[in-house]
C-alpha positions in Angstrom: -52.8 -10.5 21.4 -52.6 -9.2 18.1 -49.8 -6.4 17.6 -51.5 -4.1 16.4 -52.7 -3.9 20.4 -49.1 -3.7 21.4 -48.8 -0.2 22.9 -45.2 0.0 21.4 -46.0 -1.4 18.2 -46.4 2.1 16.2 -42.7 2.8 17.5 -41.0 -0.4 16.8 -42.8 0.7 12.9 -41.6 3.9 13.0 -37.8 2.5 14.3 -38.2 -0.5 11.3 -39.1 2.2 9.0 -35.8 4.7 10.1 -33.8 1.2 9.5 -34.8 0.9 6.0 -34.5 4.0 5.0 -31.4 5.3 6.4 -29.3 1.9 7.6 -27.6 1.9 11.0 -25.9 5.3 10.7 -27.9 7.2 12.2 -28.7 5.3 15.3 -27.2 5.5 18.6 -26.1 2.0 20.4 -28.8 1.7 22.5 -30.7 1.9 19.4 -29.1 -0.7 17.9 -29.9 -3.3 20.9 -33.3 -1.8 21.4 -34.1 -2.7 17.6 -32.4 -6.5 18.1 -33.9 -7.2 21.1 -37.7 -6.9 19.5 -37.0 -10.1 18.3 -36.6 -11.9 21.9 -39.0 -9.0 23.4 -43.0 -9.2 21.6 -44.1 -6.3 23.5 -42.0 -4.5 25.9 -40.5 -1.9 25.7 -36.9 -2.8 25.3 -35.7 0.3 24.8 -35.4 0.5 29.1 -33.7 -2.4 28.5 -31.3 -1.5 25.9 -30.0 1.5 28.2 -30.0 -1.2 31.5 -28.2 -3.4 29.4 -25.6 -1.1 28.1 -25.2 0.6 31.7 -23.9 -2.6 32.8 -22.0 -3.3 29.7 -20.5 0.2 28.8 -20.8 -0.7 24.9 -21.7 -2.7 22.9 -18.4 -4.4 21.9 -18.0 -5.6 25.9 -22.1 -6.5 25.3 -21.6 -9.1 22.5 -18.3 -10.3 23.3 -19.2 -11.2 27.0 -20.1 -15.3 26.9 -23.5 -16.9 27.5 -23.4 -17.7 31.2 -21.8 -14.0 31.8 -24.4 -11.7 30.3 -26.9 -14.4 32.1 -25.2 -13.6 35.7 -24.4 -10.2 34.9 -27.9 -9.2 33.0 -30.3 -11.7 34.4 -31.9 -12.7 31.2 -32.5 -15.9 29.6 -30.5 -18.2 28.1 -32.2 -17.4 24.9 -31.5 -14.1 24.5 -27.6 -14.4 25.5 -27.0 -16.8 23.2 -28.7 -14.2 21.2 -26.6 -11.6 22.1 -23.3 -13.8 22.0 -23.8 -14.7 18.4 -23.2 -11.2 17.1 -19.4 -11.6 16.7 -19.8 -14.9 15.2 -22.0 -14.1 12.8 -20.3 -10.8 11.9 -17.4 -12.9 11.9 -18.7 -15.5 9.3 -20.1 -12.8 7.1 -16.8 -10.6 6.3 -14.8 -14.0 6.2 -17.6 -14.8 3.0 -17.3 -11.0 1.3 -13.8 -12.3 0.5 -14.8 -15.6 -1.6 -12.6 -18.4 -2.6 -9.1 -18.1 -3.9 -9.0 -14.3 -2.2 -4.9 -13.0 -3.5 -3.1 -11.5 -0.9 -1.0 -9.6 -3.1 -0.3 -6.3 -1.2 0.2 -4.8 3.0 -2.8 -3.1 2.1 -5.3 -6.1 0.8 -3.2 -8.5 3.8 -4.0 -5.8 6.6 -7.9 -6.0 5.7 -8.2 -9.5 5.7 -6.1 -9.8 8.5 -8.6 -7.1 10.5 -11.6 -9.0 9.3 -10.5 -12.3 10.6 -9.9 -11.2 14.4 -13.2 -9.6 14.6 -14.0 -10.6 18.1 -11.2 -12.0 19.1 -10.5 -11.0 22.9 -7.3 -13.0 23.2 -4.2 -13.3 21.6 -4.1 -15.6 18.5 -1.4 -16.5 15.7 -2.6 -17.5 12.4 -0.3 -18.4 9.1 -2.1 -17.6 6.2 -0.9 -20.4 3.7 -0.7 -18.8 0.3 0.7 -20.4 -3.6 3.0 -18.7 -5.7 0.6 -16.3 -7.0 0.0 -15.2 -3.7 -3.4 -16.9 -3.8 -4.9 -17.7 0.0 -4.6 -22.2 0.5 -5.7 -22.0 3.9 -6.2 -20.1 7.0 -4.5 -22.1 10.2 -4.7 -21.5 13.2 -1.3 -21.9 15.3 -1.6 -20.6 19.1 -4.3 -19.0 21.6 -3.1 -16.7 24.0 0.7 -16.2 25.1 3.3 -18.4 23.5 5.4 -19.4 25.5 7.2 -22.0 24.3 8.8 -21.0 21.0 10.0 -24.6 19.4 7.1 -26.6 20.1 4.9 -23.5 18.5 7.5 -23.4 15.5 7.0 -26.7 14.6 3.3 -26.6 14.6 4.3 -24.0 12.1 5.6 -26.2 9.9 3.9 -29.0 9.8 0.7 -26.8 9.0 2.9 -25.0 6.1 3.5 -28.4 4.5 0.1 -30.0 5.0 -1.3 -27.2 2.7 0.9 -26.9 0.6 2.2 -23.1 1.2 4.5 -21.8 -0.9 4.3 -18.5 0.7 3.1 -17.4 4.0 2.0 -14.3 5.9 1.8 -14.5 9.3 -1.1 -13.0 11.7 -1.6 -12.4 15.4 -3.7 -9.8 17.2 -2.9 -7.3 20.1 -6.1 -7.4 22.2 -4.9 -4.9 24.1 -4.5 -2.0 21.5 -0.6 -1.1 20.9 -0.1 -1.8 17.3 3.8 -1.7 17.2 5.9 -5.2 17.2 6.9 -5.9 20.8 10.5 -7.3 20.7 8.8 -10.8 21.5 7.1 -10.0 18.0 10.5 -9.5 16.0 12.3 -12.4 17.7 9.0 -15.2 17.0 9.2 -13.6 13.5 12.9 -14.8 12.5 12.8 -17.5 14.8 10.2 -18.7 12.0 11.4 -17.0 8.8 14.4 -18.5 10.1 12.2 -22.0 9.9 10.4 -21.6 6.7 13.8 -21.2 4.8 15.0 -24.9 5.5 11.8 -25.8 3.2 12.2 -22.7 1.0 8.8 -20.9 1.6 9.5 -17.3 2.1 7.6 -15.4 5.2 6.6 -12.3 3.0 4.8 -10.2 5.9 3.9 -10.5 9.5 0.6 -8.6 10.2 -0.5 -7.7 13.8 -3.7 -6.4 14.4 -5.3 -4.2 17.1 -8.7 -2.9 16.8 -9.7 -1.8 13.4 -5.9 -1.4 12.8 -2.8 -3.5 11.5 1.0 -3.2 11.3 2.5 -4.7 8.5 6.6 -5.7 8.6 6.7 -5.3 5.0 5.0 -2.4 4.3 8.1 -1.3 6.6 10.3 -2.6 5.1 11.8 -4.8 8.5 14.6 -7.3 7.8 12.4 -10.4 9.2 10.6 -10.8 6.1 11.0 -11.1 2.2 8.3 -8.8 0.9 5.9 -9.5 -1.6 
């Protein structure tokens, strides 16, 4: 059937049309999902199914984070439009890792708390990255150290190191996310910290800032000016 047939067709034009002019501002979330889901739905009205899918949901952060065989169970649809669903993150992810480029320089608390915030975009757990920099403060690598709690301090130190020398870091800044929202160092937070400042100065490379994000938020330790790290 043609879709110039489909009964919601004129809608999905005039929705398209609001997109174009005016961006995502000015839509509510159900919006949002009603206007992605046209691509997995040809002729329904998925508006219904935007508000059925967010009423189980709540928003649409728990939406796309919830994995393929959960919004499956939990929604009943297919595996195609999960994985649909699932990808959002991901893809989000991949696109503000890009708007940095190559050689980014993470010069300042300010520039290192934005790339930090970008990187645990969808991140529901606890992580710990170093971000392995030169001597002009220029970003090597980006290495991923733990996933969830960690728990056992040495063995996590000297994965440190070894990822520290294998690109070549003469700096570092390290990163790790607080899922649940506080934003403030735990005392965990300050011990790991000089545990591996502590570390890093047997090979000389300085720990200039420990970022931890929460949200669409980040402490830095040196824009405070803590003790466990050298600055920039």
């Amino acid at each position: 059937m043609p879709e110039k047939k489909n009964i919601h067709a004129n809608h999905r034009q005039r929705m398209r049309k609001r997109y174009k002019e005016n961006g995502l501002d000015s839509f509510h979330d159900h919006e949002v999902l009603e206007m992605l889901l046209y691509y997995c739905y040809p002729r329904c009205d998925t508006n219904e199914i935007a508000h059925r899918m967010l009423g189980e949901f709540k928003t649409l952060k728990n939406l796309f984070d919830a994995d393929v065989d959960t919004l499956m169970s939990r929604l009943g649809c297919t595996e195609k439009i999960a994985v649909l669903l699932n990808l959002m993150p991901a893809v989000a992810k991949r696109y503000l890792r890009g708007k940095w480029g190559d050689k980014v320089i993470l010069d300042t608390p300010e520039v290192a708390g934005e790339f930090a915030i970008d990187l645990f975009v969808g991140q529901e757990v606890e992580n710990f990255y170093v971000l392995c920099l030169d001597k002009q403060l220029r970003l090597n690598q980006v290495a991923h150290i733990a996933c969830g709690t960690i728990d056992e301090v040495p063995i996590f130190t000297r994965e440190l190191v070894k990822k520290v020398l294998e690109h070549q870091a003469a700096n570092v800044i390290l990163a790790h996310n607080h899922p649940g929202g506080a934003i403030q160092p735990s005392l965990d937070d300050n011990a790991v910290t000089t545990r591996i400042r502590d570390a890093l100065e047997l090979i000389n490379v300085p720990v200039i800032d420990h970022i931890i994000v929460a949200g669409d938020k980040y402490y830095s330790f040196a824009k405070r000016r803590h003790r466990h790290v050298t600055g920039y």
